[in-house]
C-alpha atoms as one frame of an Amber mdcrd trajectory, in Angstrom:
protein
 -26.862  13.378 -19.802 -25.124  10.723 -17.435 -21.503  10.782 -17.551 -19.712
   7.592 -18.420 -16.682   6.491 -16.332 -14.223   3.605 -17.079 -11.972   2.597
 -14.449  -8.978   0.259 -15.649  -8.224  -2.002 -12.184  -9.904  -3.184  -9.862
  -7.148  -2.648  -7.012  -8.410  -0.854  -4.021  -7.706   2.880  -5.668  -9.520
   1.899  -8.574 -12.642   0.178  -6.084 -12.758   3.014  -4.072 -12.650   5.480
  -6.959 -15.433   3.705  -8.368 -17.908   3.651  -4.995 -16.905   7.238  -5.040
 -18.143   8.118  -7.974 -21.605   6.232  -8.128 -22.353   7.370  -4.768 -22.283
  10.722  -7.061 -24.632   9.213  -9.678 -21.785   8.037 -12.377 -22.248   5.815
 -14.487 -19.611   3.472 -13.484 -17.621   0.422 -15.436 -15.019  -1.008 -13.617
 -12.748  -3.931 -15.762 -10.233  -5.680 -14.037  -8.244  -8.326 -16.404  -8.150
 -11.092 -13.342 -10.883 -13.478 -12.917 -10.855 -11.804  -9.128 -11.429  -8.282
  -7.842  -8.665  -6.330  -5.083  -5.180  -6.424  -6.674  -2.490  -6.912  -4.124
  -5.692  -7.319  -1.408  -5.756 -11.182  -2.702  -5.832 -14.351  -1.146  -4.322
 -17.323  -2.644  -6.061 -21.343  -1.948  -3.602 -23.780  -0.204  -4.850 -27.044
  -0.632  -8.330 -25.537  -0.714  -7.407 -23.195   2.365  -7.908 -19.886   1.633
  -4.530 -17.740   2.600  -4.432 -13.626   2.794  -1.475 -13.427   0.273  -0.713
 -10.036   0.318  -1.496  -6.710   2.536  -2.093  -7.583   6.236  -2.337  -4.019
   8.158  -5.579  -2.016   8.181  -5.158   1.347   9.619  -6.402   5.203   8.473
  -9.765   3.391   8.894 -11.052   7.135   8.644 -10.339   6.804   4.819 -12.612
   3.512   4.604 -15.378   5.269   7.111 -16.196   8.248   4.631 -16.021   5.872
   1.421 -19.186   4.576   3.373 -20.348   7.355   4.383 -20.707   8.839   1.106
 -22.540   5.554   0.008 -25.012   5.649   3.039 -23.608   3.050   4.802 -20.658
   2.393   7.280 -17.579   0.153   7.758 -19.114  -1.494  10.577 -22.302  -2.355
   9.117 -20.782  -4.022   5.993 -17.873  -6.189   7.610 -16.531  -7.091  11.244
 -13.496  -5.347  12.536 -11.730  -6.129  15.764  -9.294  -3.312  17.042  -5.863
  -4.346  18.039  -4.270  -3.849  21.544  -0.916  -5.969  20.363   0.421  -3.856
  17.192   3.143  -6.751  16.851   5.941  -9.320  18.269   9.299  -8.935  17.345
  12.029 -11.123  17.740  16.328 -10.895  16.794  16.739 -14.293  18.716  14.923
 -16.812  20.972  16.546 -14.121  24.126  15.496 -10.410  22.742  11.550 -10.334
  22.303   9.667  -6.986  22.370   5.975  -6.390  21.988   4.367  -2.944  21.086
   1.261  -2.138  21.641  -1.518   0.479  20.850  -1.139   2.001  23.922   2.220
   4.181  24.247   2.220   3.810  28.295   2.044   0.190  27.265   4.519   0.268
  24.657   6.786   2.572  26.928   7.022  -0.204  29.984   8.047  -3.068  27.281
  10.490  -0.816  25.978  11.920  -0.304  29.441  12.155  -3.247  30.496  13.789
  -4.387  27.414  16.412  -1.446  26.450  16.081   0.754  29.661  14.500   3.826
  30.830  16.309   6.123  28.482  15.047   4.446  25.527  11.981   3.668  27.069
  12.029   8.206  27.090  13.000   8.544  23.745   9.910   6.564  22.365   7.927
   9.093  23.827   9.262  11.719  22.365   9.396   9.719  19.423   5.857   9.272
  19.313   4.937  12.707  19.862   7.369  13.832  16.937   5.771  11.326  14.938
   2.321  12.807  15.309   3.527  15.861  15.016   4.214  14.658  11.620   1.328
  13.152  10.728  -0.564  16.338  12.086   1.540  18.474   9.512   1.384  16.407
   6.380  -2.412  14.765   6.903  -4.788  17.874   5.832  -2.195  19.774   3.454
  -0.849  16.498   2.077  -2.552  13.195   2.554  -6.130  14.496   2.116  -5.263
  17.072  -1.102  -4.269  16.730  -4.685  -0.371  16.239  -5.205   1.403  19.420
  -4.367   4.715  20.496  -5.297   7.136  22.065  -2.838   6.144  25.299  -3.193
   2.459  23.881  -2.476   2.624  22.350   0.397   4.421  24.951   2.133   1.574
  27.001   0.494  -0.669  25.032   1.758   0.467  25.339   5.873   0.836  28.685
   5.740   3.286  30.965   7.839   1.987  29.603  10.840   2.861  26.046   9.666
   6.445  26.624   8.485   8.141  26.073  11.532   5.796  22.413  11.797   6.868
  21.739   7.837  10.758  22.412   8.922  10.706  19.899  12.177   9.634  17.000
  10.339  13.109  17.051   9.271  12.384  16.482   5.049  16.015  15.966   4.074
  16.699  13.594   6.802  16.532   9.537   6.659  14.405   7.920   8.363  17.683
   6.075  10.067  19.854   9.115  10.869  16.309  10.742  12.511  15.871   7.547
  14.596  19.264   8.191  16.300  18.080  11.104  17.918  15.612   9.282  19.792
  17.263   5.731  20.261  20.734   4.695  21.129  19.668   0.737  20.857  20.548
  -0.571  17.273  17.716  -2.979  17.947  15.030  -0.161  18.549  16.103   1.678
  15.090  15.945  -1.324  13.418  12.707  -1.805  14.551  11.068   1.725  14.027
  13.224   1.636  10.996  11.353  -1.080   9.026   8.241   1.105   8.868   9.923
   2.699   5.616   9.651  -1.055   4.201   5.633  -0.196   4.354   6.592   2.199
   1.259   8.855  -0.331  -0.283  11.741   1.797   0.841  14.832   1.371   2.893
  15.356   3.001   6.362  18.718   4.401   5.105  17.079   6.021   2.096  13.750
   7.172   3.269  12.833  10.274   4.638  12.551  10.641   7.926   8.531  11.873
   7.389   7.833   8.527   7.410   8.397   8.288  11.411   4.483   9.022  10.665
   3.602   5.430  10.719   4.349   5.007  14.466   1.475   7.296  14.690  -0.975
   5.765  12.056  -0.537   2.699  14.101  -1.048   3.935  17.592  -4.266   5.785
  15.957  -5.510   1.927  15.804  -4.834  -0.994  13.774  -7.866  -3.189  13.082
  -8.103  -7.049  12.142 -10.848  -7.834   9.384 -12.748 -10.424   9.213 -12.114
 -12.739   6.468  -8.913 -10.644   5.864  -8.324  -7.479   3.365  -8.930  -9.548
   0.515 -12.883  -9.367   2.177 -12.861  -5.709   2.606 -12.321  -5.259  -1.555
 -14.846  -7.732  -1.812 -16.877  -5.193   0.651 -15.971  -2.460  -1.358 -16.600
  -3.735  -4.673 -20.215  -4.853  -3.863 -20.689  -1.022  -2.576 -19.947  -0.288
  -6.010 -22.430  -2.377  -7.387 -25.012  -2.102  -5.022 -25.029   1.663  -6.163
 -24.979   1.124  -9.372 -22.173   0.227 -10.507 -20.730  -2.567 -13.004 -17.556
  -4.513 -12.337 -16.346  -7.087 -15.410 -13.148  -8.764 -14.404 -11.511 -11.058
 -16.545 -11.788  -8.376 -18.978  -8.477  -7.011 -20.417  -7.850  -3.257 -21.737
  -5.169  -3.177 -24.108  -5.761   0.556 -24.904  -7.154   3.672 -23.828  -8.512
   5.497 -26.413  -6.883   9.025 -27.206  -9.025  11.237 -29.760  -9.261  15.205
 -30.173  -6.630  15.370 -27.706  -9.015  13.720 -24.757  -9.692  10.511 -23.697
 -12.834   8.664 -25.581 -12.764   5.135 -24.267 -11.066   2.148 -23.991 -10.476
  -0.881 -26.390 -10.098  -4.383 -24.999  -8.692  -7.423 -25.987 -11.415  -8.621
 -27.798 -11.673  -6.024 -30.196 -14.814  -4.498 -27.964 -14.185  -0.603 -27.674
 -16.245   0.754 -24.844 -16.834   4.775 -25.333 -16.425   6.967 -21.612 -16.498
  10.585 -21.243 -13.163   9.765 -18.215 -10.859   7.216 -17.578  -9.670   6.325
 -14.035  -6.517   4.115 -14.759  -5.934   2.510 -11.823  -2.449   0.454 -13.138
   0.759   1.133 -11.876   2.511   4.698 -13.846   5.015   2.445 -15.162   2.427
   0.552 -17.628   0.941   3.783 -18.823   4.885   5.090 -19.149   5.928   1.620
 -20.876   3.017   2.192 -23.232   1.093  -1.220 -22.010  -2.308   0.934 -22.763
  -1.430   2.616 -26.096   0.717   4.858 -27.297  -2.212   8.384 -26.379  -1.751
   7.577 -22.583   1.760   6.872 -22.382   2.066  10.463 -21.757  -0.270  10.462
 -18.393   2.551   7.576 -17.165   6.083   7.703 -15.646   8.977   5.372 -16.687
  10.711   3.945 -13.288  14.478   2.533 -13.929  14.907  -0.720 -12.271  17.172
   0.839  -9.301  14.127   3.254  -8.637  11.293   0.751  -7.903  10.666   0.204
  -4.567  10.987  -3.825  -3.103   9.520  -6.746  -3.998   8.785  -9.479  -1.739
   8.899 -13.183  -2.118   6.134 -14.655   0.090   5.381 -17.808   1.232   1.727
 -18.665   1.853   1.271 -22.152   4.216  -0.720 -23.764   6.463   1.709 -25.532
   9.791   1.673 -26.163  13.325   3.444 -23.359  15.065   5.495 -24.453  18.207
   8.010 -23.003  20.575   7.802 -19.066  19.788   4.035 -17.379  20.241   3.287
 -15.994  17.732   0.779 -12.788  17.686  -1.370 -11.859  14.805   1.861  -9.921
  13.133   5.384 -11.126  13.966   8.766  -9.722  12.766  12.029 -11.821  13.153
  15.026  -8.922  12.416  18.637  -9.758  10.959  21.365  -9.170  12.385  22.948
  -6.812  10.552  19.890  -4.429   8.944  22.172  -2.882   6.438  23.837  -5.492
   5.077  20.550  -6.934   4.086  19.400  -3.690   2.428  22.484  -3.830   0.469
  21.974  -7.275  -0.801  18.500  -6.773  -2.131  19.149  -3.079  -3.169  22.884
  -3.033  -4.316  23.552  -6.453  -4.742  19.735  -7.270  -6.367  19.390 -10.795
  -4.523  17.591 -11.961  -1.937  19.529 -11.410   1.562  21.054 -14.507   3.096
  19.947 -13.447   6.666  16.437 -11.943   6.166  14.115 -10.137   8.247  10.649
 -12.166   7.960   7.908 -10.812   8.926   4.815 -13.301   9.749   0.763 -12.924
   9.590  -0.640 -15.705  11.685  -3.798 -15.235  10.653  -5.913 -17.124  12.587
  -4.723 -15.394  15.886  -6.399 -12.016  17.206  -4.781  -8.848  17.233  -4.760
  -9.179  21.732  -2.197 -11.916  21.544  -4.504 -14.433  22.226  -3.721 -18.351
  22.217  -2.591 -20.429  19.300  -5.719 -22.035  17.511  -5.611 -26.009  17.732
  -4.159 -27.483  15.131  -2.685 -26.359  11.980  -2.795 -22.591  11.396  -2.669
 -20.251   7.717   0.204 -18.264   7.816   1.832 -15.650   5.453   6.256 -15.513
   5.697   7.382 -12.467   3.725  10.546 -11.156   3.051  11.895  -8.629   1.402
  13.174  -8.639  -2.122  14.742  -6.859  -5.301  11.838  -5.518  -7.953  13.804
  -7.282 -10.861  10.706  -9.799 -11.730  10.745  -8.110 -15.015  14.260  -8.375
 -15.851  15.545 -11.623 -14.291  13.546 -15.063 -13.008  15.160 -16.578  -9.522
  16.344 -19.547 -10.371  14.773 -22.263  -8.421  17.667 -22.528  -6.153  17.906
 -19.417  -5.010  13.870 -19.990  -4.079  15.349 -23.178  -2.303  17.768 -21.202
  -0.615  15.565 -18.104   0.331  13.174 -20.607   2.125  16.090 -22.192   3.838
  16.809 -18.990   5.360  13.447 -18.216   6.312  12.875 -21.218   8.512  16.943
 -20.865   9.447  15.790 -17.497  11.110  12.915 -18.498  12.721  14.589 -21.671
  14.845  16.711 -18.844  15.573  14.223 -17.161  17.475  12.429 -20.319  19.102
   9.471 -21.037  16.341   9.398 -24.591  14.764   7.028 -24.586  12.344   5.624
 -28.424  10.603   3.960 -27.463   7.525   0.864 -29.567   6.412   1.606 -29.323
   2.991   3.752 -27.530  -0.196   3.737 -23.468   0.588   2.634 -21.273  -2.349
   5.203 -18.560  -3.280   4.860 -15.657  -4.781   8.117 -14.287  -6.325   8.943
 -10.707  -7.677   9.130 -12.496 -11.678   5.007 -13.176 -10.327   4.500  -9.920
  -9.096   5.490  -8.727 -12.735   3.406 -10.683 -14.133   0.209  -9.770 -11.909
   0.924  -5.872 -12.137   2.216  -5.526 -15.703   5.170  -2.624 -16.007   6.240
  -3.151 -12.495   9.022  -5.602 -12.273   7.432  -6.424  -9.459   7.776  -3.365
  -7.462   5.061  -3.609  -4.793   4.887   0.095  -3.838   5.288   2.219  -7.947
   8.555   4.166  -7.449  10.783   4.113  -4.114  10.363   6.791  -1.539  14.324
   7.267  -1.414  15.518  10.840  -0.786  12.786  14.180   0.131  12.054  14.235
  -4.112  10.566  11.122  -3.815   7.323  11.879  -2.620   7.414  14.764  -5.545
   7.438  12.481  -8.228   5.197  10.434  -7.689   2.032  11.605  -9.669  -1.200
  13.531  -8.506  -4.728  11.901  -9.867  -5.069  14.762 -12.984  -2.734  13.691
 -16.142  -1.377  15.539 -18.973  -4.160  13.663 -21.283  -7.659  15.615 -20.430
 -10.265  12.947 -19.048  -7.586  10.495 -17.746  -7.157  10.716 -14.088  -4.527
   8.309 -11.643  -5.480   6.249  -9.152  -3.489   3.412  -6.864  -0.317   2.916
  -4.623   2.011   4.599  -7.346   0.697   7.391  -7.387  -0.165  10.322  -4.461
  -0.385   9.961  -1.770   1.134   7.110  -1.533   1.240   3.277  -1.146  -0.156
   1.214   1.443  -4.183  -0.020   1.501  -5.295   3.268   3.240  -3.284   5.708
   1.496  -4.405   3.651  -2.123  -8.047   4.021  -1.352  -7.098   7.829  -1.091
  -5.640   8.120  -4.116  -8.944   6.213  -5.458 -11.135   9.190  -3.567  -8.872
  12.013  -4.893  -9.211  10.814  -8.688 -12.856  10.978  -8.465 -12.889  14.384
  -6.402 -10.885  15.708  -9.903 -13.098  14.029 -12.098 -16.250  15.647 -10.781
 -14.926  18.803 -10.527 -13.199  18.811 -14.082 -16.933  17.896 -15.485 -18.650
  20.102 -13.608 -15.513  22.854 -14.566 -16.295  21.856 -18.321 -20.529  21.540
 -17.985 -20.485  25.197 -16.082 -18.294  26.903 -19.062 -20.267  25.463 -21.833
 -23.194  27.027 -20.107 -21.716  30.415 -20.072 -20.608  30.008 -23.484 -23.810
  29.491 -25.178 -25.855  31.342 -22.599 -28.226  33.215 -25.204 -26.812  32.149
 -28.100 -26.396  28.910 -29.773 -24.405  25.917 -28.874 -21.021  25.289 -30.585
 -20.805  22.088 -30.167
């Protein structure tokens, strides 16, 4: 008989679980409580403009090319992808401007010629650390279920323990950087990569050096944005198959005989499912926002353990004066103090780092498009949505600061119209059990990565899936998860079809 799957979300994780598992043959429901599929891959109309409103990077496009695969098909086939020679621009005032690029040699001159030849040096052999990294942690780590400690080092073997031990676990990510870079400016910039985990530099690991080398592996542009590669995704799903309902809330998953048997929406409508793929964040299931027989498969986050939020500002303006690429950072000047305001003090820093998505520029630093352009200002913020409102002042004052910094740095912008902002208090309200944490629970400290979650659950026939989860945030590492939950759910059915075999193998069936 066909095997039933539900799959709560309709997030990336809970997309790519789905493609996953009717490229198997499921039988496949997907039910996403928005009117619109992708989760934080969304896109939000400014004065009829569409505007990518949330994740802007696409790298680990090896993730993405064996979803395809396994449907038949390829990434290139289904949407148009442009690799990117300029990674980004960064700015800390309208004098100190550095570009990096996909190319290290590349990256390496700018470097020089900005810092010196000693720096320039230790990016090099910050880069090859970095891969070095990612070489360690992609096979035993990335690509597996969640493993303890004990697992992973398991998992690399003798010959691997001296490669597990260099990656320097119970390091930050900030005190690691000063072994390769003397320049504040530099660790400030390699630093912000733990911001792509919701984490700060001066908490995370140092592991997460990593994502220097997931970007120099390539960073792509989409066309039509990654709100157009869920769309991609989800019609994979359906094209094989597949059903996706979205404005169709579950308010419980359905616990009986000590296994899941469904889900129960809002209607009243129960839906039966031999697995459920819950692709919410942990803290819903924990907070027992899907009934009290899955609260068990979740985890309950304090507020001073989320990761960031982010208050973003989606708007369509002439940009003048600084040139902007396709992804632009404008730094603070003083990196800590703003990590202690949004982590210590929970408010939004007075003197933000904003990071910009021009998105009608290429990723090769090409020239400004005529007239008025859609653009994406984020910075970072405390994941409090759930727990306190900003008042509309300190909104006010937030985008004050924003444009404050940027005149800084030489970019006027003239904004056709009213921006559309996103704050953490809407985050929590999009992503239910968050408090608007954008990335589940922060990667602060080596344990971190530990606790987050594998795709199996304590309740038999619920599995995980999604950026709270392992192996981690971030649209690649999401899509993962999505891949790993249905990898478990196959094998735990064909586990549990196998054994009933052998147990009524000349006899008759017990069931």
């Amino acid at each position: 008989m066909e095997k039933r799957v539900i799959v709560i979300g309709a997030g990336i994780g809970g997309l790519a679980a789905a493609a996953s598992l009717a490229a198997k043959g499921l039988d496949v429901t997907v039910l996403e409580r928005s009117p619109t599929i992708g989760g934080k891959m969304r896109s939000v109309s400014v004065d009829g403009v569409p505007v990518e409103a949330g994740p802007t990077v696409f790298t680990m496009r090896w993730v993405f090319d064996e979803l395809f695969a396994e449907a038949g098909t390829s990434l290139e086939a289904e949407i148009g992808l442009q690799p990117a020679s300029l990674l980004a621009r960064h700015a800390w005032n309208e004098r100190e401007r550095l570009d990096l690029f996909a190319d290290i040699d590349a990256s390496a001159d700018a470097i020089g010629t900005f810092a010196g030849a000693r720096e320039a040096n230790g990016y090099r052999r910050f880069c090859a650390r970095a891969s070095e990294v990612y070489r360690t942690l992609e096979g035993p780590f990335i690509r597996a279920d969640r493993p303890s400690p004990v697992d992973l080092a398991q998992r690399v073997g003798l010959s691997g323990i001296g490669s597990l031990w260099r990656i320097q676990p119970f390091a930050t990510l900030w005190s690691a950087l000063g072994e390769y870079f003397r320049d504040p400016r530099l660790r400030q910039l390699f630093g912000r990569y733990a911001t792509y985990c919701g984490a700060s530099p001066f908490e995370a690991p140092a592991t997460l050096m990593l994502v220097a080398h997931v970007e120099q592996a390539g960073v792509w542009t989409v066309e039509g944005g990654l709100s157009r590669l869920a769309g991609t995704v989800a019609g994979l799903v359906e094209r094989q198959g597949g059903t996706i309902r979205t404005g169709t809330t579950v308010v419980r998953i359905v616990v009986e005989g000590g296994r899941v048997a469904g889900v129960e929406l809002a209607d009243g409508e129960r839906i039966a499912a031999d697995a459920v793929i819950a692709n919410v964040d942990v803290a819903a299931l924990g907070a027992g926002l899907l009934g009290p027989g899955a609260s068990a498969a979740g985890d309950r986050v304090p507020a001073r353990e989320r990761s960031l939020s982010a208050a973003t500002f989606c708007l369509t303006a002439r940009a003048t004066g600084f040139d902007l690429a396709h992804h632009s950072v404008f730094f603070s000047a003083d990196y800590r103090a703003e990590f202690d305001a949004i982590l210590r003090g929970r408010h939004l820093p007075p003197d933000p780092t904003v990071y910009v998505c021009a998105q009608d520029r290429d990723g090769d630093g090409g020239s400004a498009p005529d007239g008025p352009e859609r653009l994406l200002l984020l910075v970072n913020a405390p994941a409090d949505g759930g727990e306190r409102q900003l008042a509309s002042r300190e909104i006010a004052a937030c985008e004050t600061n924003i444009l404050r910094k940027l005149s800084a740095c030489g970019l006027t912008l003239e904004p056709t119209g009213s921006a559309t902002i996103t704050t953490p208090e809407d985050f929590a309200q999009l992503f239910p059990g968050t408090g608007g944490a954008l990335y589940g629970r922060a990667s602060h400290g080596w344990t971190a990565t530990f606790k987050r979650p594998g795709a199996r659950t304590r309740v038999p026939g619920l599995y995980l899936a999604g950026g709270s989860v392992h192996p981690g945030p971030g649209v690649p590492m999401a899509a993962q998860s999505g891949r790993l939950a249905a990898a478990a759910l196959c094998a735990d059915l064909d586990s549990t079809a196998r054994s009933r075999r052998a147990a009524t193998s000349g006899g008759t069936s017990m069931r």
